[in-house]
VMD Tcl script that draws the C-alpha trace (Angstrom):
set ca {
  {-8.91 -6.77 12.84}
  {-9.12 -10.57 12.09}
  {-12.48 -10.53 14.37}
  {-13.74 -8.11 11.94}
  {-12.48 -9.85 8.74}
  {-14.66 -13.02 8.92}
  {-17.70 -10.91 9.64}
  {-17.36 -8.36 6.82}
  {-16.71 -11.34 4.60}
  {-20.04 -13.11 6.27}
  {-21.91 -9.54 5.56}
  {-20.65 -8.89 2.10}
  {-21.98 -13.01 1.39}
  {-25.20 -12.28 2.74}
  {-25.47 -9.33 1.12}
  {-24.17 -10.47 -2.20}
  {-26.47 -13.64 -2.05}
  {-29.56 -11.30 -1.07}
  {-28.58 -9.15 -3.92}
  {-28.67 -11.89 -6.48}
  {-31.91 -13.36 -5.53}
  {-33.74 -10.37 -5.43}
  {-32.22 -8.16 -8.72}
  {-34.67 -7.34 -11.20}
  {-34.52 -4.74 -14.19}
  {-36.06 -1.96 -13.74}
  {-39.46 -1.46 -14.82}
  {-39.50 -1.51 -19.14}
  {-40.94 1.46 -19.66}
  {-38.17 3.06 -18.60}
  {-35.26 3.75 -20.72}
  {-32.39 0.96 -19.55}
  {-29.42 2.95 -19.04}
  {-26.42 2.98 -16.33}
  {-26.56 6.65 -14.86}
  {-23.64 7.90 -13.32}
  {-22.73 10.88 -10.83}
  {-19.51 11.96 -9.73}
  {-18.22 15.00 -7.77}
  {-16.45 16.22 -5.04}
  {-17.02 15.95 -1.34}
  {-16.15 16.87 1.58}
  {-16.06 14.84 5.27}
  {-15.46 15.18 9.21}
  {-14.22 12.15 11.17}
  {-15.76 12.12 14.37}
  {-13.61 9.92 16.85}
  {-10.29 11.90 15.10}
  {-11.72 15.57 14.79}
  {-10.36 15.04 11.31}
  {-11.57 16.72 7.95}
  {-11.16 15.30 4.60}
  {-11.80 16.07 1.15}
  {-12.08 13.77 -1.66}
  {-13.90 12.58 -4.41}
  {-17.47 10.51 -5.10}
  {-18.28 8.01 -7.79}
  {-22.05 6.78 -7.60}
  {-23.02 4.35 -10.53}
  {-26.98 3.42 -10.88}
  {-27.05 0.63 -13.34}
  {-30.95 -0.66 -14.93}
  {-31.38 -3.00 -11.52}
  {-33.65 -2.42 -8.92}
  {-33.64 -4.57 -5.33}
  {-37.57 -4.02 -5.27}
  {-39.93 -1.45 -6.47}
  {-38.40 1.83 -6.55}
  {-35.52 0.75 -4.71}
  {-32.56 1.43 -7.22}
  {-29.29 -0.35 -6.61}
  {-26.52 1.71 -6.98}
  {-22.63 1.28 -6.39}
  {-20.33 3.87 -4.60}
  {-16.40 4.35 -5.26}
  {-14.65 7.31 -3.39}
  {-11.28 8.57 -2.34}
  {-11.63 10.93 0.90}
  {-8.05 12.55 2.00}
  {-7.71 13.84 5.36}
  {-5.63 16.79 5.70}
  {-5.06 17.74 9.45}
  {-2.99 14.60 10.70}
  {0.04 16.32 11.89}
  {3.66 14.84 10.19}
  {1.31 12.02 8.71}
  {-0.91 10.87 5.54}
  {-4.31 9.23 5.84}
  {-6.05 8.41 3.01}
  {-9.18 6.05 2.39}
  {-10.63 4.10 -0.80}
  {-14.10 2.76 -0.33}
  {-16.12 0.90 -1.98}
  {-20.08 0.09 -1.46}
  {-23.45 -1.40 -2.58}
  {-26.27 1.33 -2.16}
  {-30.12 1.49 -2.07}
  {-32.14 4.51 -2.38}
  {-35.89 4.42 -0.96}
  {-38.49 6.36 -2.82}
  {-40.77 8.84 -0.91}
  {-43.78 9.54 -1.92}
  {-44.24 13.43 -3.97}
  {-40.57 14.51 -2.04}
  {-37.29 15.40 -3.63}
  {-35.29 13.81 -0.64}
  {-34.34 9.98 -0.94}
  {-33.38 8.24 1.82}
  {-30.59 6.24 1.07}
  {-28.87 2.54 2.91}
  {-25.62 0.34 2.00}
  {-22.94 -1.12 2.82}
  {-19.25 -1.65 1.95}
  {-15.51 -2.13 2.70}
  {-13.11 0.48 2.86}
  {-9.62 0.70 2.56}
  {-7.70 3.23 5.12}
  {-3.97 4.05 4.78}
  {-2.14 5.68 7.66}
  {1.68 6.79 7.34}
  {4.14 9.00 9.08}
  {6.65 11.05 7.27}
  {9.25 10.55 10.48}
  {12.79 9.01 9.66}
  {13.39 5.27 10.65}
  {13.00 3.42 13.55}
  {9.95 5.84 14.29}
  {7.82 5.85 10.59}
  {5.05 4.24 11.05}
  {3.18 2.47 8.16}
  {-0.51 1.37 8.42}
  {-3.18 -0.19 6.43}
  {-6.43 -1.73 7.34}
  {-9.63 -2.86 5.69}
  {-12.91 -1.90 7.30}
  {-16.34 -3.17 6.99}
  {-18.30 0.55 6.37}
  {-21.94 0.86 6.91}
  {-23.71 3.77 5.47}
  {-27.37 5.57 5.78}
  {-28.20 8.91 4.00}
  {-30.46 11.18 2.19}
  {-29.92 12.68 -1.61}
  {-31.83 15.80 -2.69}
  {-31.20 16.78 -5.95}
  {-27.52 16.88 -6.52}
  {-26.62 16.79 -2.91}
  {-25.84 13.66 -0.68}
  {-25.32 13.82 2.77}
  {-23.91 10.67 4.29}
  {-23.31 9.31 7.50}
  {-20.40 6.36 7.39}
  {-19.74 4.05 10.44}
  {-16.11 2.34 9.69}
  {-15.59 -0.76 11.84}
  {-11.80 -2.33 11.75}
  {-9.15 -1.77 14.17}
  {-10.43 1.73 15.01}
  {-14.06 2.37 14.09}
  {-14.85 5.79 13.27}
  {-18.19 7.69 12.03}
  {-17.73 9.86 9.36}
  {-19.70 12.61 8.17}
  {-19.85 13.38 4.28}
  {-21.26 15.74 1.82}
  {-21.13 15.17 -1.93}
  {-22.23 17.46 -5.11}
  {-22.51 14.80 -7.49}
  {-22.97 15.95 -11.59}
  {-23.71 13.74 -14.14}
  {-27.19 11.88 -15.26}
  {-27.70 9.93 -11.41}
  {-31.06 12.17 -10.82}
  {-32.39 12.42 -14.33}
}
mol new
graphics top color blue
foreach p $ca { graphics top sphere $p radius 0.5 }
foreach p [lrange $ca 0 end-1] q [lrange $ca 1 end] { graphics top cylinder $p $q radius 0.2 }
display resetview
């Protein structure tokens, strides 16, 4: 995991120094408001043959990282439920970019993040087992409408590809 560290910390630098050069407001025409969309979702880890369920926070404040290239900010909670005698849980946190195509309700969408993933048995000592790691997470998707489907690659001490689709309500595609 410490091989991972020092590159996710490189990557969110990089990312964060990118970011800051390259911000702009969006264009001011446009009402400047912070639109929000939240909802529920639902996931399948690959590698684990896992589902989860959980929850999606997207936040798409007035700043664009180029023309029609919104930057918005994930938050989410995702619960899996079929771990036998055990509780896994991840929080996760990302940057996000949507890409505009032209006269088409889909939007491609790109970011990247860090995830926290919690692993715990419910088995009586010496044989609980308590786990908690921090993953870079690397996402690519599409939204249409009030739907986004995204696919999440988690690298840590395990890396796992997720697969997730949110309803999100709210003003994000006003």
């Amino acid at each position: 995991m410490k091989r991972y560290m020092g590159s996710a910390v490189l990557l969110a630098m990089a990312l964060g120094l990118v970011s800051a050069t390259s911000l702009s407001a969006q264009d001011p025409n446009q009402p400047q408001i912070t639109r929000v969309g939240f909802g529920p979702t639902v996931g399948y880890a690959i590698d684990g043959a896992e589902p989860s369920i959980g929850a999606l926070v997207r936040i798409a404040p007035p700043l664009t990282l180029g023309q029609d290239m919104p930057l918005m900010f994930d938050g989410g909670f995702e619960y899996y439920f079929d771990v036998e005698g055990a509780t896994l849980f991840t929080i996760q946190a990302a940057g996000v970019t949507q890409f505009a195509l032209a006269n088409s309700e889909v939007k491609p969408t790109a970011g990247a993040g860090l995830s926290l993933t919690r692993f715990s048995t419910d088995a009586a000592p010496p044989f609980d087992i308590s786990d908690t790691n921090i993953n870079l997470q690397l996402q690519a998707g599409v939204m249409v409408n009030i739907v986004s489907l995204d696919g999440l690659l988690r690298i840590g001490d395990n890396t796992d590809l997720i697969l997730r689709a949110a309803v999100l309500f709210g003003s994000l595609m006003r």
